[in-house]
LUMMARBA-684379 format. One record per residue: y, z, x of N, C-alpha, C, O in turn; residue in three letters. Coordinates in steps of 0.02 Angstrom, whole numbers, plus 50000, padded with zeros to 5 digits. Atoms other than C-alpha are relative to their C-alpha. Layout:
N
YZXYZXYZXYZXala/...
//
This chain:
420
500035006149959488675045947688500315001250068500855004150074unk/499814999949962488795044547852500744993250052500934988350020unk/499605003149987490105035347961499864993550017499264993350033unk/500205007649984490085014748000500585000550086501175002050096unk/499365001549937490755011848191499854992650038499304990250053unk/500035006849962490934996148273500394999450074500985000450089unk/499734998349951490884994648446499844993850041499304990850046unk/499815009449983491644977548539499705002250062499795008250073unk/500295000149940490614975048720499424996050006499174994349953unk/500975000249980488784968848800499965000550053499684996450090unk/500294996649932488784978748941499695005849986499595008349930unk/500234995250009488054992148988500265007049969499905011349943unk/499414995350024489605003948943499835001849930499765007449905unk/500145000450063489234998048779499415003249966499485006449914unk/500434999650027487655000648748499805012550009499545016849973unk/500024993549992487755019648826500485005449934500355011049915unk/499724996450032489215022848704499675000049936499755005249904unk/500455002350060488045015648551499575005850006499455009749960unk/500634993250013486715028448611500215005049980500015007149926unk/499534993750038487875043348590500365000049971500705005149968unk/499834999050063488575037648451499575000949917499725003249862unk/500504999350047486975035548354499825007449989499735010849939unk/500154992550007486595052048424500435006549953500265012149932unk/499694994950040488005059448335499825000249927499634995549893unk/500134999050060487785067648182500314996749933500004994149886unk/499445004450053489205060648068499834992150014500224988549983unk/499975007949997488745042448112499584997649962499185001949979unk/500595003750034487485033748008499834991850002499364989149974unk/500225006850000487625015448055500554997250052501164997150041unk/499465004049945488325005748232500084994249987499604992549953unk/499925007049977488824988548249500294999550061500625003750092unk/499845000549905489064979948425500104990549994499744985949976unk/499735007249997490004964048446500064998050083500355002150118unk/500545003949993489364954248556499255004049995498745002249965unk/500664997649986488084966948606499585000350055499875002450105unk/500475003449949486564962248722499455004249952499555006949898unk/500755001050007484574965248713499935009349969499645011349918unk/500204995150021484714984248720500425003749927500145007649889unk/499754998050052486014987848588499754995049910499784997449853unk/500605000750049484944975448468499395003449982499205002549924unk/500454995150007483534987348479499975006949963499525010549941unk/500194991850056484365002748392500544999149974500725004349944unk/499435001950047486034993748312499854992249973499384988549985unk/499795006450037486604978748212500714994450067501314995450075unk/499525003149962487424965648344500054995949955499654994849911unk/499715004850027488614952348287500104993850057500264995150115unk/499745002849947488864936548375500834997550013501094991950012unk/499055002150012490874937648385500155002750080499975008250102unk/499574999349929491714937148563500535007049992500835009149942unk/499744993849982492484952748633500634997050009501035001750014unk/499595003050001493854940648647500644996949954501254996849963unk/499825002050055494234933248494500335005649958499965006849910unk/499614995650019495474946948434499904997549907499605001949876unk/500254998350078495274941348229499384996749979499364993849924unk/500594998650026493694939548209499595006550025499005006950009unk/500214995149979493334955748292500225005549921499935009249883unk/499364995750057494804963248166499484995949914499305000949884unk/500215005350059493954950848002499235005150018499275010549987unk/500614995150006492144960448040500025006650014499505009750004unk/500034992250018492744978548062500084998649921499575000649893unk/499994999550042493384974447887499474999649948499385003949905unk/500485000950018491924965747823499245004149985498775003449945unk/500484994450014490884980847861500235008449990499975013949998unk/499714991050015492064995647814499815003950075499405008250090unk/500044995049930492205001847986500425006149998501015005649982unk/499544994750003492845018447993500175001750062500655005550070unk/499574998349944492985018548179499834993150047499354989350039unk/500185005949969493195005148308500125002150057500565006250069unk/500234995649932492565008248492500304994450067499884991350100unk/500255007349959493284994548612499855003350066500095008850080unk/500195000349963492474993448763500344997950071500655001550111unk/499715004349968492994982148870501165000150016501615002849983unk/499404998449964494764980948966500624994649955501134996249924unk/499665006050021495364961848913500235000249932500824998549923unk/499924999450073495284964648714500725005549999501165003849958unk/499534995150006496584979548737500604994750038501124992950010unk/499315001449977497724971348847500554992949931501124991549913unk/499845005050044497554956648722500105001849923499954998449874unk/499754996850067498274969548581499385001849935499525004649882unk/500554997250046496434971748492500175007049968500025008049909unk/499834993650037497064989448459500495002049925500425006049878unk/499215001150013498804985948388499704995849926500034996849874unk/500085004150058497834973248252499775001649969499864999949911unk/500284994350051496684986548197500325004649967500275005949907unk/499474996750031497894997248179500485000049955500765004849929unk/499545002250039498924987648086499704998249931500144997249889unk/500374999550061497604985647933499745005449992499355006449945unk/500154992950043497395003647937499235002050039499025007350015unk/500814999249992495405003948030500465004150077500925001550109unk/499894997249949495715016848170499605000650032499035002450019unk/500315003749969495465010748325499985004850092500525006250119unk/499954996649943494765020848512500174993650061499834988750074unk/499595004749959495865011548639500684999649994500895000249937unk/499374999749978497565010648697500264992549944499914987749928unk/499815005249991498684999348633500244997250028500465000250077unk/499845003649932499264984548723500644999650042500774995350084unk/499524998149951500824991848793499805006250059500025006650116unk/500194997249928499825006148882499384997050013499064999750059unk/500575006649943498344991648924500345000350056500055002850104unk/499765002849953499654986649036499945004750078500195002750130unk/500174993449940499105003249167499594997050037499634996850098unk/500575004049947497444992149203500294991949987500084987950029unk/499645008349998498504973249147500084999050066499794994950103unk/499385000949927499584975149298499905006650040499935012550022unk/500014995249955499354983549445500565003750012500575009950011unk/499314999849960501134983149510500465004449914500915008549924unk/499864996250050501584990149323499765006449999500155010149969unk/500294995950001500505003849345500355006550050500495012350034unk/499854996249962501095009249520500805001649981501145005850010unk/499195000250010502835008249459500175006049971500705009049980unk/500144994950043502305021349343499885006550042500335010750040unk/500244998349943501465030649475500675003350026500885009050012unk/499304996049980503145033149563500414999249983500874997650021unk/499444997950042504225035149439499915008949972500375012549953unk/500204994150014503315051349401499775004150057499425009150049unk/500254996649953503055056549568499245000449998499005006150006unk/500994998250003501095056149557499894996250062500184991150081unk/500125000249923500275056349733499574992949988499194992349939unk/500355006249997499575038649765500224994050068500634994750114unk/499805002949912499695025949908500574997550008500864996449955unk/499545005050006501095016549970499954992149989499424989250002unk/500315006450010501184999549930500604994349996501124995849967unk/499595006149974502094981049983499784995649939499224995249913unk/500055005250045502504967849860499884992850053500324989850084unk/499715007249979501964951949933499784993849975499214992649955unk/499765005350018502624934849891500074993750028500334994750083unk/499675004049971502904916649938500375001550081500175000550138unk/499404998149970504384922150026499735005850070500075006050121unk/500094995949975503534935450115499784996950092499524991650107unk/500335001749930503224937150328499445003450009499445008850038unk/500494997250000501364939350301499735006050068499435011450060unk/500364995549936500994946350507500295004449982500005009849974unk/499794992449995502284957550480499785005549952499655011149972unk/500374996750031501644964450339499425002449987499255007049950unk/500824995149990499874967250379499995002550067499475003450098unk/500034996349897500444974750571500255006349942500015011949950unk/499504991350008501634988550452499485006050009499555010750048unk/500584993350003499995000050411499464999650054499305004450089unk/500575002949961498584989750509499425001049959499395001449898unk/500904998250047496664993050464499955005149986500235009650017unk/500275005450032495944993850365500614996849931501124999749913unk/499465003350046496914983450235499635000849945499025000249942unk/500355000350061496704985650057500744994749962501354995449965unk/499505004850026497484970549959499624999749918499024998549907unk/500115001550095497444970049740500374993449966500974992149967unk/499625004550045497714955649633500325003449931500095007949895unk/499664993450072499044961549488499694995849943500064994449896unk/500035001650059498034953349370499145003649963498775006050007unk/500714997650033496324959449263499464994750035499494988650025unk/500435005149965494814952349376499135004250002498675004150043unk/500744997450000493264961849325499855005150053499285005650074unk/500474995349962493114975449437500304995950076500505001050103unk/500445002449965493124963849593500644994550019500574988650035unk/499295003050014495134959449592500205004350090500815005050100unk/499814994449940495174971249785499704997950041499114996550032unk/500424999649908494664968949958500415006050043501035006250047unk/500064994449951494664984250072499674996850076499084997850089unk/500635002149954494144975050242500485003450077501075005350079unk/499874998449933494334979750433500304993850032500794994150069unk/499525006449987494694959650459500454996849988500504993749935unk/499355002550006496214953950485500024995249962500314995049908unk/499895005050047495834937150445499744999449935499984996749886unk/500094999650094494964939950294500555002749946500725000149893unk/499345001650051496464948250225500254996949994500344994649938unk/499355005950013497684936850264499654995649943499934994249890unk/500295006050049496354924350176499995001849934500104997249896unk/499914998750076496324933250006500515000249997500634996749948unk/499494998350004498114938050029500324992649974500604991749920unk/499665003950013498654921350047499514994449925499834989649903unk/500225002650048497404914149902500225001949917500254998149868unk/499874996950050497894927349776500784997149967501014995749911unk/499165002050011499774922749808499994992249973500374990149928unk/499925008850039499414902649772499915003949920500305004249873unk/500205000250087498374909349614500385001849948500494999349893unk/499644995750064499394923149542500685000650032501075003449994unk/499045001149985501294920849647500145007050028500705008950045unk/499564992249976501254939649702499315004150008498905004549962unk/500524996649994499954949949775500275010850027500715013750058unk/499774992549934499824969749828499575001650040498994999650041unk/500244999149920499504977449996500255006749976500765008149945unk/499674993250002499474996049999499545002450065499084999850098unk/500044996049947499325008550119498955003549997498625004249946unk/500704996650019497425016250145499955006350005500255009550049unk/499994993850057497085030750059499075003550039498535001650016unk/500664997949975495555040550172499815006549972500175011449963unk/500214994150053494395052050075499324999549981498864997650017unk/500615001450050493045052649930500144998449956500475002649927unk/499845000150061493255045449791499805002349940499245000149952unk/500064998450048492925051849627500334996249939500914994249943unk/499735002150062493065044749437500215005549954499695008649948unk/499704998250069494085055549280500074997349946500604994649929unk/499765003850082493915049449111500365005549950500045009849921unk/499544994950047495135059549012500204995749934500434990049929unk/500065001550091495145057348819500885003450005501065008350039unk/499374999549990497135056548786500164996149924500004990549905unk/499485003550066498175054448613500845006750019501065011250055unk/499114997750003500015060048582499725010449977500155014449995unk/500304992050017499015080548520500095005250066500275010850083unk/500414993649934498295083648683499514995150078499494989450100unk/500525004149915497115078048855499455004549985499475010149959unk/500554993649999495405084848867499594993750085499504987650081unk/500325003049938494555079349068499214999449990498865004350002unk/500824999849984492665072749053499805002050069500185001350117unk/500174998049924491485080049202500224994150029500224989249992unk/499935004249951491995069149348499484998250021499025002050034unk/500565000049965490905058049416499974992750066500444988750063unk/499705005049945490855044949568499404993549999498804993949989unk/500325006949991490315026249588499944999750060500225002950105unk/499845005649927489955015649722499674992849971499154990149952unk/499795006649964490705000749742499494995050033499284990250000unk/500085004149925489964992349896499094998849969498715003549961unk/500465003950005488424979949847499545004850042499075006950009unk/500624998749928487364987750014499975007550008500505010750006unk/499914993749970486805004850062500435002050037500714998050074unk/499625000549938487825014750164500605000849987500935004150028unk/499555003450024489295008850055500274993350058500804992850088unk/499785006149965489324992550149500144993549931500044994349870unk/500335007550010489374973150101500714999549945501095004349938unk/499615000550063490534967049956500015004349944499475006849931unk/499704998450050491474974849800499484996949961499204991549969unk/500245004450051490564974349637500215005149939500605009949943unk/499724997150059490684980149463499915006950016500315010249984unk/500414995449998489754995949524499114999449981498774996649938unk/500825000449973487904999449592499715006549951499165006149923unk/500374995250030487555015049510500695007950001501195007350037unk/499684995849989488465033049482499565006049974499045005649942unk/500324994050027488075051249452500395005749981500925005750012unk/499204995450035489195066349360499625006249990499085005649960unk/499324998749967489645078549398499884999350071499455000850112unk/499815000449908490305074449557500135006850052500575010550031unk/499904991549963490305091149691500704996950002501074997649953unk/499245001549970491915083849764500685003949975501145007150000unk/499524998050051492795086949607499955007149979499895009149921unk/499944992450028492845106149625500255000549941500334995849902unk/499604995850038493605116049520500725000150017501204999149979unk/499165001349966495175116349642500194991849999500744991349970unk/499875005750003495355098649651499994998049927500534995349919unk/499795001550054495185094949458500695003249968501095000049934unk/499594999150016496375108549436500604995750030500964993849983unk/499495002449966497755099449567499794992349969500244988149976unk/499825007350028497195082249479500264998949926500544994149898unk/499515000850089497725087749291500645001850014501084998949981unk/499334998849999499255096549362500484995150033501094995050022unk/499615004849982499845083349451499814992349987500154988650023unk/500145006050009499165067149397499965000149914500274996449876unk/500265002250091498445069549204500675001949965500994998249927unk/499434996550040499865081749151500554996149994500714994449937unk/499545004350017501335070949194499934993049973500434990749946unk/500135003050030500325055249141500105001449895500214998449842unk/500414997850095499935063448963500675002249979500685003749919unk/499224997750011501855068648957500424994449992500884994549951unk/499715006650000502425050948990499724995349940500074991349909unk/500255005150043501205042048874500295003849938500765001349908unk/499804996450070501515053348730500534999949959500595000649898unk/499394999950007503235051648749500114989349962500414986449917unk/500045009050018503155031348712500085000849913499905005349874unk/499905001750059503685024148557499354997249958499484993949908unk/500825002450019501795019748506499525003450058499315000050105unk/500354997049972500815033348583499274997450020498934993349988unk/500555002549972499325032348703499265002849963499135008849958unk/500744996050044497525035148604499374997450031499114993049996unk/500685004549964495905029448723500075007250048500265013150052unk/500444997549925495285034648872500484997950071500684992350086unk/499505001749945496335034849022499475000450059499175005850053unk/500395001549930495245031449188500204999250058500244994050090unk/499804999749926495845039049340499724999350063499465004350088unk/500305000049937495265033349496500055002650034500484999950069unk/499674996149937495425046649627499824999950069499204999950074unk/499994998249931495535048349818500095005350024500665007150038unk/499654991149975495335067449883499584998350049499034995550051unk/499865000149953495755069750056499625003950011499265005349964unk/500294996449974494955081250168500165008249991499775012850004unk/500014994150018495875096150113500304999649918500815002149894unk/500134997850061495585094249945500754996749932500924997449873unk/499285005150046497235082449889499744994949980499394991450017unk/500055004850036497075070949753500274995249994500684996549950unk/499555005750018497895053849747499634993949941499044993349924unk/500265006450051497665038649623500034995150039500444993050079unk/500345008149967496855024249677500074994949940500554991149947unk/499795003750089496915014849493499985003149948499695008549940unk/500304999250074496915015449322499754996949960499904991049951unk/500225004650060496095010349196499925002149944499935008249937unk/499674996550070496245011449005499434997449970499484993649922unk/500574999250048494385011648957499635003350043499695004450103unk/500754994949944492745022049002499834992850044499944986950028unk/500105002049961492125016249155499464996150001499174995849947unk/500915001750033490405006749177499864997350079500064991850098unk/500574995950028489325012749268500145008249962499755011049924unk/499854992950012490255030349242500065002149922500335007249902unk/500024998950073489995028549052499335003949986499215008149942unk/500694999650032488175029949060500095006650033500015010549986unk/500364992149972487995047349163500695003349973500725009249991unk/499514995350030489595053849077500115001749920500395006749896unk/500085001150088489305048648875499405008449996499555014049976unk/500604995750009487465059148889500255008550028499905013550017unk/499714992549998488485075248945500335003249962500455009249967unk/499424997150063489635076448789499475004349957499095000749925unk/500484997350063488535089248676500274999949959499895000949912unk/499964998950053489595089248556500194992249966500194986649992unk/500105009050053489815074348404500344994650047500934996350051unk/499795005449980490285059548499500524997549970501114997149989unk/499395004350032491065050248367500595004749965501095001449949unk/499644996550021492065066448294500634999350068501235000550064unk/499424997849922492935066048490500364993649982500974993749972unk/499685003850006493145048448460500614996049956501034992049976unk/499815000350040493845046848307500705003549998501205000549977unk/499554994849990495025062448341500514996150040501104996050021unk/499765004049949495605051748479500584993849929501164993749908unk/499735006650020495975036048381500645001749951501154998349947unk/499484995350090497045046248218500435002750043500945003350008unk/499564996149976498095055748363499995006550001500485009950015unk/500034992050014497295073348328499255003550053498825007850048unk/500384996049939496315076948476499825007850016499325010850036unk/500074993449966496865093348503499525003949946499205008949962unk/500554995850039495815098148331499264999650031499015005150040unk/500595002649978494215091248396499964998650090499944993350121unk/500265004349956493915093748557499295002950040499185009050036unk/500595001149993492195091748638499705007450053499955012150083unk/500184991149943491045105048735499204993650052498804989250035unk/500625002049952489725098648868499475005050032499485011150040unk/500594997949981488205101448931499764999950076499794994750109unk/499834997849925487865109749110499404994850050499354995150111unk/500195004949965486635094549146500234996550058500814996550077unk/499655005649964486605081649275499764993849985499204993849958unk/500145004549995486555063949277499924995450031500534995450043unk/500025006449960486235047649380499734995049960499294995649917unk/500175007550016486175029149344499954994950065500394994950108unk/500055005049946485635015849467499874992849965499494991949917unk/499815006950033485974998149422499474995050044499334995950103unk/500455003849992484724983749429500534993150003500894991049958unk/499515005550007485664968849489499594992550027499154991450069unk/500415007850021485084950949467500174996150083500684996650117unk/499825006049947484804937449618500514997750010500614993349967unk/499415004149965486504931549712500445006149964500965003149952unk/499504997850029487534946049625500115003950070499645005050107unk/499405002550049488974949749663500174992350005500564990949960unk/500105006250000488934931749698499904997749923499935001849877unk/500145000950039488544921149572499155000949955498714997049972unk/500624997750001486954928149487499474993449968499654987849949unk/500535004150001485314919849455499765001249915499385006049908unk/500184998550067485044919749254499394998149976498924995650007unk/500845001350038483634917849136499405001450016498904999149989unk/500564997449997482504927049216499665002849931499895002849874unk/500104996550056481174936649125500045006950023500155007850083unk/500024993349970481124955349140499415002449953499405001049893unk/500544994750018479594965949100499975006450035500345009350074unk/499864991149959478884982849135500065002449941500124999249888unk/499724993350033479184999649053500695002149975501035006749996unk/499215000349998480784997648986499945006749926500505006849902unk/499904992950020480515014848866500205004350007500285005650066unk/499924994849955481045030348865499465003850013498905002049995unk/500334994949984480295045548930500285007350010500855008650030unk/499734992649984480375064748938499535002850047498925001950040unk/500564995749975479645075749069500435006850023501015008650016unk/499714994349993479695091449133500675003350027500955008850020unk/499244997049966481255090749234500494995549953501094995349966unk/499345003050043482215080849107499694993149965499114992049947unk/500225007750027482285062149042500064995350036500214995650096unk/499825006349950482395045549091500124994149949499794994949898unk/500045002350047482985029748993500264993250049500414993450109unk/499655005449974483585012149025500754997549961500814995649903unk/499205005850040485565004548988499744993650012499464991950064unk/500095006049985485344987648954500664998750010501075001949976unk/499235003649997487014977749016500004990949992500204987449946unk/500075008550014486654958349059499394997849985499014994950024unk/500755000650029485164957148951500154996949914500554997849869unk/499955004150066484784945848812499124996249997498714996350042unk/500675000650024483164938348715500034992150009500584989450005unk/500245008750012482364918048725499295002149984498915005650018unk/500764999650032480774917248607499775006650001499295008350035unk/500234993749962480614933548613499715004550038499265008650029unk/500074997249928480684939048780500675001750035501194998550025unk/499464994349988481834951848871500264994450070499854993950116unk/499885004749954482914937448992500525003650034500665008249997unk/499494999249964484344942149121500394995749983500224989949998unk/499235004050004486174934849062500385002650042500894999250033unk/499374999549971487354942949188499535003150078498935003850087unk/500244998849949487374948749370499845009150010499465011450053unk/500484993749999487114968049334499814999249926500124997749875unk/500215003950063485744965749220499825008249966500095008849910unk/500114991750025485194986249176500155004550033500595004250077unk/499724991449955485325004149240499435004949959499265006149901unk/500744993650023483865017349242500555006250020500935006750068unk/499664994249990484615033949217499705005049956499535006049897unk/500374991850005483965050849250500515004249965501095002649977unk/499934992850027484435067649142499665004850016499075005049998unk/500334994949970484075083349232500385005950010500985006850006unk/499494991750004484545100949249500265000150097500655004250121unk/499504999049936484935095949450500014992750027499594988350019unk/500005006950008485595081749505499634995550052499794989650058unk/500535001949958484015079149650499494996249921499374990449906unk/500315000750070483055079849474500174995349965499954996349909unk/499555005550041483945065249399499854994750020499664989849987unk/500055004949948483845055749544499414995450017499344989550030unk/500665002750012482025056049540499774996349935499394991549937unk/500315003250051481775052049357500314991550006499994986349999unk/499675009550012483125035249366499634996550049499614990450045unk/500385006549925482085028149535499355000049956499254995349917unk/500654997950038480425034549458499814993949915499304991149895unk/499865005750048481135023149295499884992150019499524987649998unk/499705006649983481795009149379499384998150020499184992749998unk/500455005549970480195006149478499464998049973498974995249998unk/500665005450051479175001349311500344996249974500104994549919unk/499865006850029480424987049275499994993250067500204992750125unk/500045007949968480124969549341500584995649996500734994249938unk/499745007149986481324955649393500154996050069500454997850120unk/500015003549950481154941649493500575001050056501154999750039unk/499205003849951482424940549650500575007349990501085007350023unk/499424996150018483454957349578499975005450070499485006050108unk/500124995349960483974971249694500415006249968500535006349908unk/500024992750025484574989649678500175002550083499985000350137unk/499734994549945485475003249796499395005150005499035006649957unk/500534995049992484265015549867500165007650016499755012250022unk/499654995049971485465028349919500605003849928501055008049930unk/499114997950055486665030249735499765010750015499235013950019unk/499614991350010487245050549741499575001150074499035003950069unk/500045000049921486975049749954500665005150018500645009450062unk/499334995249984488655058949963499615009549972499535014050014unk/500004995450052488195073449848499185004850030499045010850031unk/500674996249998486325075749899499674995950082499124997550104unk/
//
């Protein structure tokens, strides 16, 4: 018999980790709480909130889960790990004392420089605070974070003054304390590093963008699309980001009285000669950087994950495949705004193989009425190429994308513009 895993999400994250977990050999049956349209198609969804911490915990039991996958950021901080754990179902995700890396910002950086790890400087401000003077100390561009969990979409990076001040001073009514850090000029790059109290192992690196508009212009969003491996992330630069960022991370967590077991998600900033700093963290796979980084693991999926969750990493760990990948995200009318729902979506939503590789669709804010394929959220899928180069990739995910239909949606035309 093969393994039962249950995996909390209905994004796209989700549905990418469902594919390569089916794909693994040891698995024999997923579940996906909430789910969406595409992880109904080749799993068992439940309708239980990613939220609802015991009834998530009450249906791993219900179906003998032998591993539990969370997804999502909020469920961890809100101890989902800690409750599985505690009836014995071992669970991939942090528990909710190292959540608190992506909980709290200002917790995070604290961390940050307490360990010396290269990352920006950064101003607490408050009530109390003399806002001019504090946005004259660095000047433009200003990057200001809310310290609380906001989807992705919790940051403004702008060149206008007054627009900072205006989030600055909105964040501070909402949440009583905002941060302002120093700007950090570069490329960015994503790290998902698989981390228990054993050992660290670094997935290929691979880079998002952010910015709604070609170009990287326009507003912050969950992410438009990404592609892995990233050039950026030499060889020299991964080495200077495990020795100085993963290593003393993975030294500090380990050390904790309830060790760290998930996915640690380093955001990086490398400079022009090749220096790494942290931009955030976060304490789940990424999304979009799930989908072009899951399909590179060749080896068992759920054996890595599992290894992970028990604390024995260093037996199991994974080998990849010298592929490339890209994903470009299909995003619904008014997003990042508020999006335009209930569309229908049609088209070619299959996969395909051809000569230079594959092509497939993530579903993320997708769901069924009468049965028909509707848009529920503001990124509603992601066409993503598999190819032996990552021009080759590029072509199959556009080549994808442009046999699906929806009204009013749009799409980046430029994702992996850096790289190629």
């Amino acid at each position: 018999m093969g393994r039962t895993v249950l995996v909390v999400g209905g994004g796209g994250r989700e549905h990418a980790l469902t594919i390569g977990l089916l794909d693994s050999p040891s698995v024999s049956t997923v579940h996906v709480a909430p789910g969406n349209a595409g992880t109904a198609g080749i799993a068992t969804n439940h309708d239980v909130s990613a939220s609802d911490i015991d009834a998530q915990v009450a249906l791993a039991k219900s179906i003998g889960a032998d591993l539990f996958v969370v997804g999502p950021e909020a469920p961890l901080v809100d101890g989902l790990s800690d409750s599985l754990r505690a009836v014995g179902i071992p669970s991939f995700g942090p528990h909710a004392a190292g959540a608190m890396l992506e909980g709290r910002k200002d917790f995070a950086k604290q961390v940050m420089l307490d360990l010396n790890i290269p990352t920006a400087g950064v101003q607490h401000l408050t009530p109390e605070t003399d806002l001019d003077a504090a946005v004259d100390l660095w000047g433009a561009p200003w990057v200001v974070k809310r310290d609380v969990l906001a989807g992705g979409k919790g940051v403004v990076v702008t060149e206008d003054r007054d627009e900072a001040l205006d989030f600055i001073r909105t964040s501070i009514e909402s949440d009583g304390m905002v941060l302002m850090e120093e700007f950090l000029a570069g490329e960015e790059a994503s790290m998902l590093v698989m981390m228990d109290e054993s050992g660290y192992v670094a997935l290929p690196c691979s880079q998002d963008h952010k910015r709604v508009g070609e170009g990287d212009v326009g507003l912050n969003t969950g992410g438009m699309g990404a592609y892995a491996p990233a050039p950026v992330a030499t060889e020299a630069v991964r080495a200077r980001a495990i020795s100085e960022i993963v290593e003393p991370m993975h030294a500090h967590l380990s050390s904790q009285s309830t060790p760290y077991r998930g996915c640690l998600y380093v955001g990086l900033m490398i400079d022009d000669e090749g220096a790494p700093s942290v931009v955030e963290y976060n304490v789940r796979f990424g999304d979009p950087e799930t989908q072009v980084t899951v399909p590179l693991i060749a080896s068992d999926l759920c054996d890595l994950l599992l290894a992970v969750a028990e604390g024995r990493l260093s037996e199991s760990m994974p080998t990849f495949s010298d592929e490339h990948a890209m994903t470009v995200v299909l995003a619904a009318e008014g997003y990042p705004g508020p999006p335009v729902k209930g569309r229908s979506i049609s088209g070619n939503l299959s996969d395909y193989i051809d000569s230079a590789g594959r092509a497939f669709i993530h579903h993320a804010g997708t769901g069924s009425s009468d049965g028909n394929l509707i848009s529920t959220g503001g990124r509603v899928l992601a066409s993503t190429g598999i190819a032996a180069s990552l021009a080759e990739a590029r072509d199959l995910a556009y080549q994808k994308l442009s046999e699906v239909e929806l009204e009013g949606a749009h799409f980046r035309r430029d994702i992996g513009h850096r790289a190629l």
